[in-house]
SESEPA-611535 format. One record per residue (C-alpha): residue in three letters; x, y, z. Coordinates in pm, 1 decimal, m for minus. Example, Ala and Ser with C-alpha at 12.3 -4.5 7.8 and 13.67 -1.06 7.14 Angstrom:
# SESEPA-611535
REC resn       px       py       pz
REC  ala   1230.0   m450.0    780.0
REC  ser   1367.0   m106.0    714.0
This chain:
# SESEPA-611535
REC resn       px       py       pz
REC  unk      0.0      0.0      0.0
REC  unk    299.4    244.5     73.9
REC  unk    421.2    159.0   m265.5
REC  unk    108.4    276.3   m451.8
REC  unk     53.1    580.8   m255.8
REC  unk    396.4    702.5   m320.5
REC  unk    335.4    629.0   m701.8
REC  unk    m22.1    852.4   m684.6
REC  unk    159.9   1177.7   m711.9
REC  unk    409.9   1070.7  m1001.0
REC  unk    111.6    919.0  m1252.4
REC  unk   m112.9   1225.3  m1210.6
REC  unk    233.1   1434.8  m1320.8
REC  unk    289.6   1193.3  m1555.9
REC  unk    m61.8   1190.6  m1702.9
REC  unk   m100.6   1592.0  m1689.9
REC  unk    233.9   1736.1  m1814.7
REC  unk    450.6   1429.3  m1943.7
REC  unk    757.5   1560.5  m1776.3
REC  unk    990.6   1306.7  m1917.4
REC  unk   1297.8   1279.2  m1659.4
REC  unk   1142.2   1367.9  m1348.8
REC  unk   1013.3   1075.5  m1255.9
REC  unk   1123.2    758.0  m1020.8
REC  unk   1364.5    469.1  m1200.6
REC  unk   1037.8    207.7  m1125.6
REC  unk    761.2    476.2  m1287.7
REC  unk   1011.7    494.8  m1620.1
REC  unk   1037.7    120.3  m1681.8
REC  unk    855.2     73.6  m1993.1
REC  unk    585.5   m196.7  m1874.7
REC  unk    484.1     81.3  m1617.6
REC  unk    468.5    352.7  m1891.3
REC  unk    279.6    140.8  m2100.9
REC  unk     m7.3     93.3  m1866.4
REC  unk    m31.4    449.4  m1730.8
REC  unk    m52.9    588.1  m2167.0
REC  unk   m366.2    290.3  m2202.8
REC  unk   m540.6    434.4  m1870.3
REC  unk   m485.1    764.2  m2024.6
REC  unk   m647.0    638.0  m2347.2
REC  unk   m921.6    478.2  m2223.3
REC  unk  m1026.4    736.6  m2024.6
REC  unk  m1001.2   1005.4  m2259.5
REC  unk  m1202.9    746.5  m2487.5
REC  unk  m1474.4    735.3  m2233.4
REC  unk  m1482.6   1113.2  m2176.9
REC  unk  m1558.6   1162.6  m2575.9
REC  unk  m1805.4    906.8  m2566.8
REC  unk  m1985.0   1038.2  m2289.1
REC  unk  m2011.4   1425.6  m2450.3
REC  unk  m2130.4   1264.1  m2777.8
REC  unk  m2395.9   1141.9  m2619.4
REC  unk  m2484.5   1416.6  m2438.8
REC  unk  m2816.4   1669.7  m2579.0
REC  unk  m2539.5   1937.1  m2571.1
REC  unk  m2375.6   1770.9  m2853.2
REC  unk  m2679.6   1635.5  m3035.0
REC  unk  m2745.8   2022.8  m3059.2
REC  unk  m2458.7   2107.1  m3196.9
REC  unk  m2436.6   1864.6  m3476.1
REC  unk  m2813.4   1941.4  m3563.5
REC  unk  m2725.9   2250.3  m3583.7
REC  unk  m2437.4   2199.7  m3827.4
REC  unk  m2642.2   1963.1  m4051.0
REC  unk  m2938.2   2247.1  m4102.5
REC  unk  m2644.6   2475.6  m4182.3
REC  unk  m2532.1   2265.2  m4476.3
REC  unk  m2854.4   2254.4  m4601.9
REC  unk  m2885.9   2611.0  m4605.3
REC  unk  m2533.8   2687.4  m4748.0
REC  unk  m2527.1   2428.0  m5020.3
REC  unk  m2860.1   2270.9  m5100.3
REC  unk  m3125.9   2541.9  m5071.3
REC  unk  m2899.9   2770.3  m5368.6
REC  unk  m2844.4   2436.2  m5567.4
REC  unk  m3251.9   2423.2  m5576.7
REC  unk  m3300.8   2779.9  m5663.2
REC  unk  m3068.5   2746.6  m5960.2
REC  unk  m3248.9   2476.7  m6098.7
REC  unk  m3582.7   2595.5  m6032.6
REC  unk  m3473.5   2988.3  m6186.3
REC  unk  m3142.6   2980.3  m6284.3
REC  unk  m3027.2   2937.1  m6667.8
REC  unk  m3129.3   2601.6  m6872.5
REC  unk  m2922.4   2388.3  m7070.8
REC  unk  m2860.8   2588.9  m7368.4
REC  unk  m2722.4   2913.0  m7139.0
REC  unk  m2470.8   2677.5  m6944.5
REC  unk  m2349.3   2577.2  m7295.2
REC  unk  m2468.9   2231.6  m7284.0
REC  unk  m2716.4   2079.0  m7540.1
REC  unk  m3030.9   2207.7  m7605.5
REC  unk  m3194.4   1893.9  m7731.6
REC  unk  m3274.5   1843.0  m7365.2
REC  unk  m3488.1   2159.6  m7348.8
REC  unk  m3871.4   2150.0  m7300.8
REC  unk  m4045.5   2183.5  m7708.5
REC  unk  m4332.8   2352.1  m7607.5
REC  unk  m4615.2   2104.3  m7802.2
REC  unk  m4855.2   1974.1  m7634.9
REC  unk  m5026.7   1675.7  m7775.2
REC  unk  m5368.3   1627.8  m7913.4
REC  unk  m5410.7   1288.9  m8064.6
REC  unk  m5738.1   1260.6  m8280.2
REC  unk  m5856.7    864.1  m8395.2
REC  unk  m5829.6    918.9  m8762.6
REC  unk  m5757.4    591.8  m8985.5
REC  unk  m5560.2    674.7  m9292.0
REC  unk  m5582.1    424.8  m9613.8
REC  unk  m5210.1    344.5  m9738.2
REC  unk  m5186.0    177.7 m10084.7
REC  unk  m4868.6    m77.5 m10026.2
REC  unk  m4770.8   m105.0 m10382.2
REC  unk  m4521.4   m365.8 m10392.1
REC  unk  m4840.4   m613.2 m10201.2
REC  unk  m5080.3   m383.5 m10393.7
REC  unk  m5322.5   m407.0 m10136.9
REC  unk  m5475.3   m107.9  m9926.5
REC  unk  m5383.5   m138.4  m9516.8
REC  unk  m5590.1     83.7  m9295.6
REC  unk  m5400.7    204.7  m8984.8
REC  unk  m5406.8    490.8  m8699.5
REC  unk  m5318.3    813.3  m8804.8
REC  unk  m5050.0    822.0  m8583.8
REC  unk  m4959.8    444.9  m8671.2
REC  unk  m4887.9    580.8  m9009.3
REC  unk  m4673.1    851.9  m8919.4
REC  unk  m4456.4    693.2  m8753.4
REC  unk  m4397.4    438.1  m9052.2
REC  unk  m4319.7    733.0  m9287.6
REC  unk  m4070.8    887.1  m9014.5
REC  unk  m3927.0    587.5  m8992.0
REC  unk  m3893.7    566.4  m9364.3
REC  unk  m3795.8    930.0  m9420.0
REC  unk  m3547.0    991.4  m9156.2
REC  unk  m3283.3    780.0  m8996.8
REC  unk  m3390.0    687.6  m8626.6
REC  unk  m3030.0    804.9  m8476.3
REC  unk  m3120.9   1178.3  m8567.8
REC  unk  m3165.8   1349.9  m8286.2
REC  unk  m3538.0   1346.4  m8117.9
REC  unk  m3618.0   1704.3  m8211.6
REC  unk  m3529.7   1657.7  m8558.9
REC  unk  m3784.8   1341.7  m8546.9
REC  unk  m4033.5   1527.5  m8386.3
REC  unk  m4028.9   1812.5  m8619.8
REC  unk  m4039.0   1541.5  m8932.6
REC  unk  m4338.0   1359.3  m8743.6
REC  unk  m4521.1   1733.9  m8760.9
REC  unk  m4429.7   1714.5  m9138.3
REC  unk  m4549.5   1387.1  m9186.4
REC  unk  m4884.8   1434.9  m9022.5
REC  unk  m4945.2   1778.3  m9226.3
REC  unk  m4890.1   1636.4  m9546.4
REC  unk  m5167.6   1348.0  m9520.5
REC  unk  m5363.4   1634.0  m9389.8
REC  unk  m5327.5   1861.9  m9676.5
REC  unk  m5339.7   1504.8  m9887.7
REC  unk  m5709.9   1485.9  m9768.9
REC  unk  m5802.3   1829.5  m9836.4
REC  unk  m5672.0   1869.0 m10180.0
REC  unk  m5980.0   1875.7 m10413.3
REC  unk  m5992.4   1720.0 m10666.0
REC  unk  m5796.4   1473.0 m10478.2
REC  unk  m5542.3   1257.5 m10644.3
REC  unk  m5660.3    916.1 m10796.9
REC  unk  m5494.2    641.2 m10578.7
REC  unk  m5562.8    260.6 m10671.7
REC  unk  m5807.1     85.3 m10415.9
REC  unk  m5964.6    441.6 m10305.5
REC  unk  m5642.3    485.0 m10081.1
REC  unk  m5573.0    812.4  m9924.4
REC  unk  m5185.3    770.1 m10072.7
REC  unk  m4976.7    525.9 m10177.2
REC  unk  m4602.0    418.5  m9974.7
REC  unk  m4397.2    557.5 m10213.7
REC  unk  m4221.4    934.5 m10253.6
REC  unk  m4499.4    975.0 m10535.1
REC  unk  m4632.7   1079.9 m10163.3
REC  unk  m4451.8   1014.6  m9875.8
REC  unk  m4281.1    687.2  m9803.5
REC  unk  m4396.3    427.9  m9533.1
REC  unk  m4342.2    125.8  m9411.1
REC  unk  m4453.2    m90.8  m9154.9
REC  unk  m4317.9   m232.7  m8827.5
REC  unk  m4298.0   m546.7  m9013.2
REC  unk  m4102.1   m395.8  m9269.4
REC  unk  m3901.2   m214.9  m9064.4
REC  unk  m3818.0   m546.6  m8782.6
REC  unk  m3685.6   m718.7  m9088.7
REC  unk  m3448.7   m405.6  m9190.8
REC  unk  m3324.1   m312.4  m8875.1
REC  unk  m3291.2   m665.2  m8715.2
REC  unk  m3171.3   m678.0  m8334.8
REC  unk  m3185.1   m253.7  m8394.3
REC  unk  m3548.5   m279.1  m8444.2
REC  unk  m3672.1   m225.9  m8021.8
REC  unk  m3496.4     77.4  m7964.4
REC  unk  m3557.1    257.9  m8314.4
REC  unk  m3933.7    181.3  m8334.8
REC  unk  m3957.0    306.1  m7971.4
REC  unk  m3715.2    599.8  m8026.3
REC  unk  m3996.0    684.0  m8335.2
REC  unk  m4254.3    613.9  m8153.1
REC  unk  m4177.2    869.6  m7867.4
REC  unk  m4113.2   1141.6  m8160.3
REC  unk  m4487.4   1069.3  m8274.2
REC  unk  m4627.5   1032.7  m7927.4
REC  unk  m4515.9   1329.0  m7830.3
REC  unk  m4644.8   1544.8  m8119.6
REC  unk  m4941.1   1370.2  m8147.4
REC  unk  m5212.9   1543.7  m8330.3
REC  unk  m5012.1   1837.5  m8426.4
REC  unk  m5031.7   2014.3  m8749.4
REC  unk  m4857.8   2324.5  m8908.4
REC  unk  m5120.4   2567.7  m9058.4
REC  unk  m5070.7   2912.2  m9245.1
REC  unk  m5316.0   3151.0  m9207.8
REC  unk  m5584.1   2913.8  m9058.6
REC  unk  m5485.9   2619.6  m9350.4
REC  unk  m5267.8   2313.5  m9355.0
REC  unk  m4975.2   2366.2  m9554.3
REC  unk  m4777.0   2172.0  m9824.6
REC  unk  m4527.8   2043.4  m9535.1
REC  unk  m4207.9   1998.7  m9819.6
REC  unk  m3932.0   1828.0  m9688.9
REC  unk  m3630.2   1685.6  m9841.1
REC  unk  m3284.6   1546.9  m9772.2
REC  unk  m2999.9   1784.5  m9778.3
REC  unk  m2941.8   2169.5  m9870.0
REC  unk  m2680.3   2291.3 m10115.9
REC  unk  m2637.5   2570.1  m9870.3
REC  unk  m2996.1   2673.8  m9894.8
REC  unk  m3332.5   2584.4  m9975.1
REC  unk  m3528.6   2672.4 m10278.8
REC  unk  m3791.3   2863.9 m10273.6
REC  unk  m4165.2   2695.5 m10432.3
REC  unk  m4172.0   2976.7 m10668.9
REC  unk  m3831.5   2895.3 m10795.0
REC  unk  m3899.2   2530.6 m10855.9
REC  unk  m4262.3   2438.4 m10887.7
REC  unk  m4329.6   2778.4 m11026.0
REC  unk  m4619.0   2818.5 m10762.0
REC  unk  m4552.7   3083.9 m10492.7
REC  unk  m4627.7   2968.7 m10137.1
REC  unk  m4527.9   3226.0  m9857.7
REC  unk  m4436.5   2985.6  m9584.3
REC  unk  m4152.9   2772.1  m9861.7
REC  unk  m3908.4   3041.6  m9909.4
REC  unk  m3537.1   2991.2  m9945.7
REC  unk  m3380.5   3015.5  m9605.2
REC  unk  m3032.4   2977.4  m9534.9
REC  unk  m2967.9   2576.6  m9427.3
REC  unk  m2557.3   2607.1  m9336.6
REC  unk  m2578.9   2278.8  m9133.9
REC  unk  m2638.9   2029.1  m9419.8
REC  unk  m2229.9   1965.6  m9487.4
REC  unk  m2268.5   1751.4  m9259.3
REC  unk  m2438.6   1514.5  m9466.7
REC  unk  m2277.8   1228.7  m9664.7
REC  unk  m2486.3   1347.8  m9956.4
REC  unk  m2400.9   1690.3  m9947.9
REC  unk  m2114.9   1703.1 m10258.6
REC  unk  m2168.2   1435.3 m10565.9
REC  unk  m2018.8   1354.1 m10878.6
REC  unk  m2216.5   1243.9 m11151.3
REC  unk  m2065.4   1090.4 m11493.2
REC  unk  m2177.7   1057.5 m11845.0
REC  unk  m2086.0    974.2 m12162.2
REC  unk  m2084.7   1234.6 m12401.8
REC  unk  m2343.6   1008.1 m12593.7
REC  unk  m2556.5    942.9 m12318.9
REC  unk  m2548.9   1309.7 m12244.1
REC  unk  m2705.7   1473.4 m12530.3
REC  unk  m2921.4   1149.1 m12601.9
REC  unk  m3098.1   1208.5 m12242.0
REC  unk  m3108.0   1582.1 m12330.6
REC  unk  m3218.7   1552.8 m12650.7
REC  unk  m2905.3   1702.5 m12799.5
REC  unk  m2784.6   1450.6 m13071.9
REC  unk  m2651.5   1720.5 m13276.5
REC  unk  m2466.4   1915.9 m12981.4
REC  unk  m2114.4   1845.7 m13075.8
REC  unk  m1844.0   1720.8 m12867.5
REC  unk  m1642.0   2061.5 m12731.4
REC  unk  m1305.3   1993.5 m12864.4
REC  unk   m999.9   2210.7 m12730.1
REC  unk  m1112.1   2287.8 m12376.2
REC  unk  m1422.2   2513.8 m12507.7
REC  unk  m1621.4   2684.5 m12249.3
REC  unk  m1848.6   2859.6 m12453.5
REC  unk  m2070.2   2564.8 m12582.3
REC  unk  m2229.9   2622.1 m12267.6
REC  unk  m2344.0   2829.0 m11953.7
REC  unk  m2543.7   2851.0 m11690.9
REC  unk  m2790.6   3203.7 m11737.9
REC  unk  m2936.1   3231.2 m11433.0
REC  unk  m2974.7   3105.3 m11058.8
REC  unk  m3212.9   3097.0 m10798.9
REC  unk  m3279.3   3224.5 m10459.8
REC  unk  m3138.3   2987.2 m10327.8
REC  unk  m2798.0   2962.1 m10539.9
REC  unk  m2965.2   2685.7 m10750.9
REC  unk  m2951.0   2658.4 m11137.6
REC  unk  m3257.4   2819.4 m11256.3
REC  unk  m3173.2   2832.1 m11677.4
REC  unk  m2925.0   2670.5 m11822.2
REC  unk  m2769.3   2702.6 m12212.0
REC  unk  m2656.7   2341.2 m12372.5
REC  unk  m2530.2   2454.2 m12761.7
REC  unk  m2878.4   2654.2 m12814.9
REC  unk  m3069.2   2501.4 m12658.8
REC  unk  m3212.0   2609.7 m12252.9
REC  unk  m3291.4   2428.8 m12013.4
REC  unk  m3423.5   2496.8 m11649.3
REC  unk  m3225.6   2330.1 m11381.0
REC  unk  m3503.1   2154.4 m11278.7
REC  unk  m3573.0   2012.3 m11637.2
REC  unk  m3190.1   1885.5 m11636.2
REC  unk  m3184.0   1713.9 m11244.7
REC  unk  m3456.2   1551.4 m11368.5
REC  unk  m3374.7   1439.8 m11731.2
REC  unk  m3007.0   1322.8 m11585.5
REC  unk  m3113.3   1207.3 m11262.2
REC  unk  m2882.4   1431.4 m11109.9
REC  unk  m2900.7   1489.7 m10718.7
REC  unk  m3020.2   1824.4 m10717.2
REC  unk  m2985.2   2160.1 m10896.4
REC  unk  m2695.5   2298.1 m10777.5
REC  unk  m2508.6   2188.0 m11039.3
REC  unk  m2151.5   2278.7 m11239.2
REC  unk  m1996.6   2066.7 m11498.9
REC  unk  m1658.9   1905.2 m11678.9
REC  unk  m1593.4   1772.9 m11972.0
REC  unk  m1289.4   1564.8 m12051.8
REC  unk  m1179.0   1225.5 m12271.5
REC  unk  m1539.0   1229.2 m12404.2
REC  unk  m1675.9   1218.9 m12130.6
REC  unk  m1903.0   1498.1 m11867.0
REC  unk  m1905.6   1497.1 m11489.1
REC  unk  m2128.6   1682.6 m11298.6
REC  unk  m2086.5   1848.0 m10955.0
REC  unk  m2353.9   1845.4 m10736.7
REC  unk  m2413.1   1971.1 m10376.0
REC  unk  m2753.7   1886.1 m10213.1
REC  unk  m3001.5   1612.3 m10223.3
REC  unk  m3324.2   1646.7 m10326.7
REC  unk  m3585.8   1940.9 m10475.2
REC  unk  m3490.1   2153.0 m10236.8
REC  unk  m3807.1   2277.3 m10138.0
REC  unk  m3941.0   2337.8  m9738.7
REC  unk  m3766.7   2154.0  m9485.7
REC  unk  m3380.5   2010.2  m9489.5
REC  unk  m3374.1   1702.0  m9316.5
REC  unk  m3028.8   1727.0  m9223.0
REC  unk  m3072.2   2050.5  m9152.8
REC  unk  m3308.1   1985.2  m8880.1
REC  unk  m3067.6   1745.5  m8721.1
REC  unk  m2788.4   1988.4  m8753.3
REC  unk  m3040.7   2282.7  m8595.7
REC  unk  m3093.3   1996.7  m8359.9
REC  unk  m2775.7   1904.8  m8246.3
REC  unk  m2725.9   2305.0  m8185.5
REC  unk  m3030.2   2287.0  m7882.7
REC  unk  m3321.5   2429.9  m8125.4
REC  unk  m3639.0   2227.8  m8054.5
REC  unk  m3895.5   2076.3  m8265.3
REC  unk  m4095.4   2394.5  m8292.0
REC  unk  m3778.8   2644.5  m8376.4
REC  unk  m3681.0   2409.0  m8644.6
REC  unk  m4043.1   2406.8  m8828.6
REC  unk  m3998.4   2776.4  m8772.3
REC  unk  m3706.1   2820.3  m8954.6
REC  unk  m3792.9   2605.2  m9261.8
REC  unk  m4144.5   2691.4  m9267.5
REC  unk  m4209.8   3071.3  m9249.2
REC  unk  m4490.6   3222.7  m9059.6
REC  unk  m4630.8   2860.1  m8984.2
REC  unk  m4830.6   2819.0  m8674.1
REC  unk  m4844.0   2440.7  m8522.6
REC  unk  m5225.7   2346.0  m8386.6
REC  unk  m5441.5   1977.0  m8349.0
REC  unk  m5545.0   1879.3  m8690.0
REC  unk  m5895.8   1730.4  m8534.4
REC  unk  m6091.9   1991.0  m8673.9
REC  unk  m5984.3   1924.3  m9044.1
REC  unk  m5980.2   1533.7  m8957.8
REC  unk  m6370.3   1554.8  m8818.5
REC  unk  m6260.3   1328.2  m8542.5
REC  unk  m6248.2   1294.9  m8187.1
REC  unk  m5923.4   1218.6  m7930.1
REC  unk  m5933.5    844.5  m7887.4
REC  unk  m6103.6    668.8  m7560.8
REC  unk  m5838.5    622.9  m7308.6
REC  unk  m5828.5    207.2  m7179.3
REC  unk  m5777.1    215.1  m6795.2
């Protein structure tokens, strides 16, 4: 007992200002140091232990934790709720709300399949999304398919209204070809795209769904919803091509359509084949590097060949993409070892809306609506049920 008492003093020293060197030879033997350090621990352990667990401390760290909230989360939600969207931050617009609001309308429309040359009766919006899917690749991006679905759904509109309407074999409303617009069903579509076929359809499907209904309309009529491939730079105006002015297809400028593999061609003929498609059998061969045989006279709005001169004869561009099959008319020429090549940028009449355009206006954040905007002029988008005569479709619980 005399032992420990006289040790007392030493291990409070020791434990409250670890004066090394002032203590006795038996408190500085190592097993004895070693067991005064793990008392120290352990109650120093025990002291922590008992403040966490006190309401003091509870306090304190509720406090802290309603602090973070305020600090960090409560600005986070006011940015998202006011701040900037997508497009100001600099990220992609594709994400950004459209603005449409659906209004499907049960309409059947009658397709004339002409390879089966039967007639198939399906939903309107059934239909729709067969000619998206045959018009526009499914990878473009879902505003571009959107604003081709709005296309798609005008055009059998304005289809129905036309008087006198168009013969079509078994009293169809249009056939499945470009004669109209193109279409094909999932059946069709399963065997094309194989193990692609789940996430296209449904990628298509959501691009319909979602403008369901919709139309574009100029003052208070459906319009003649043009659309085409790819722009030469820009797109023709109506007036230009079909020679019938229409105030919402004017040439607009279309600078995304580089983009597209289509978007510079070449095009060879013999000089034989040539003037024999041209009618031009007595149009010599220009020997000598001649430039004068011929020239183009004048272009269009939109940069296009409107008159060309072959020899003496003119031509409008539209009259020579056509007679040579070329891909559009935005056309320049070569001749050399008998032989001329055409040069070609664009794909397609020309006329209304670009599709790869609207994917390039796409993939810069512009929605559905600013894209039928830009290609259409003036055009308002509204349901199509009161030109239809029909009524939105029961809902099924």
């Amino acid at each position: 007992m005399a032992h420990r008492r006289s040790l007392r003093p030493w291990r409070t020293r020791l434990l409250r200002f670890h004066t090394p060197g002032r203590l006795p030879p038996v408190v500085e033997q190592p097993e004895v140091m070693r067991s005064l350090r793990h008392l120290r621990w352990r109650r120093g352990v025990r002291r922590i232990g008992s403040w966490l667990g006190s309401r003091h401390a509870f306090g304190i760290a509720l406090a802290l934790v309603a602090t973070a909230v305020l600090v960090l989360v409560f600005p986070a939600v006011l940015v998202l709720l006011w701040g900037p969207g997508p497009a100001e931050w600099g990220g992609t617009a594709g994400k950004r709300p459209s603005g449409l609001i659906p209004h499907p309308v049960a309409f059947e429309v009658r397709v004339y399949r002409t390879q089966a040359d039967r007639v198939d009766t399906v939903p309107l919006e059934e239909y729709v999304a067969g000619v998206v899917a045959a018009e526009m690749p499914a990878e473009f991006e879902l505003e571009a398919l959107k604003a081709q679905a709005l296309a798609a759904r005008t055009y059998i509109v304005y289809r129905l209204l036309q008087q006198p309407r168009p013969p079509v074999p078994g009293n169809a409303h249009v056939t499945d070809t470009v004669q109209d617009q193109a279409y094909r069903d999932p059946g069709e579509l399963r065997a094309a795209w194989g193990a692609d076929f789940a996430w296209k359809w449904a990628r298509i499907r959501q691009a319909v769904a979602e403008t369901a209904g919709l139309i574009l309309t100029y003052d208070g009529e459906p319009i003649l919803a043009a659309f085409f491939s790819t722009a030469s730079g820009k797109t023709e105006s109506a007036a230009d091509y079909w020679g019938k002015s229409l105030p919402y297809l004017r040439s607009v400028p279309s600078p995304w359509d580089e983009a597209s593999p289509r978007f510079r061609q070449t095009v060879t003929f013999t000089w034989s084949e040539f003037t024999r498609k041209l009618g031009l059998s007595d149009l010599p061969y220009p020997e000598g590097n001649r430039s004068d045989w011929a020239a183009v006279e004048r272009t269009t709005a939109g940069g296009n060949v409107a008159e060309v001169r072959f020899g003496s004869r003119r031509f409008t561009g539209r009259e020579v993409r056509e007679r040579l099959g070329l891909p559009s008319t935005h056309f320049s020429w070569t001749v050399a070892d008998g032989k001329i090549t055409f040069h070609t940028r664009g794909y397609g009449h020309g006329v209304g809306m670009s599709q790869w355009g609207a994917q390039g206006m796409a993939r810069a954040g512009k929605t559905a609506a600013e894209i039928i905007q830009h290609y259409y002029r003036g055009v308002r988008i509204e349901p199509a049920a009161r030109w239809l005569g029909g009524t939105p479709p029961a809902r099924t619980s």
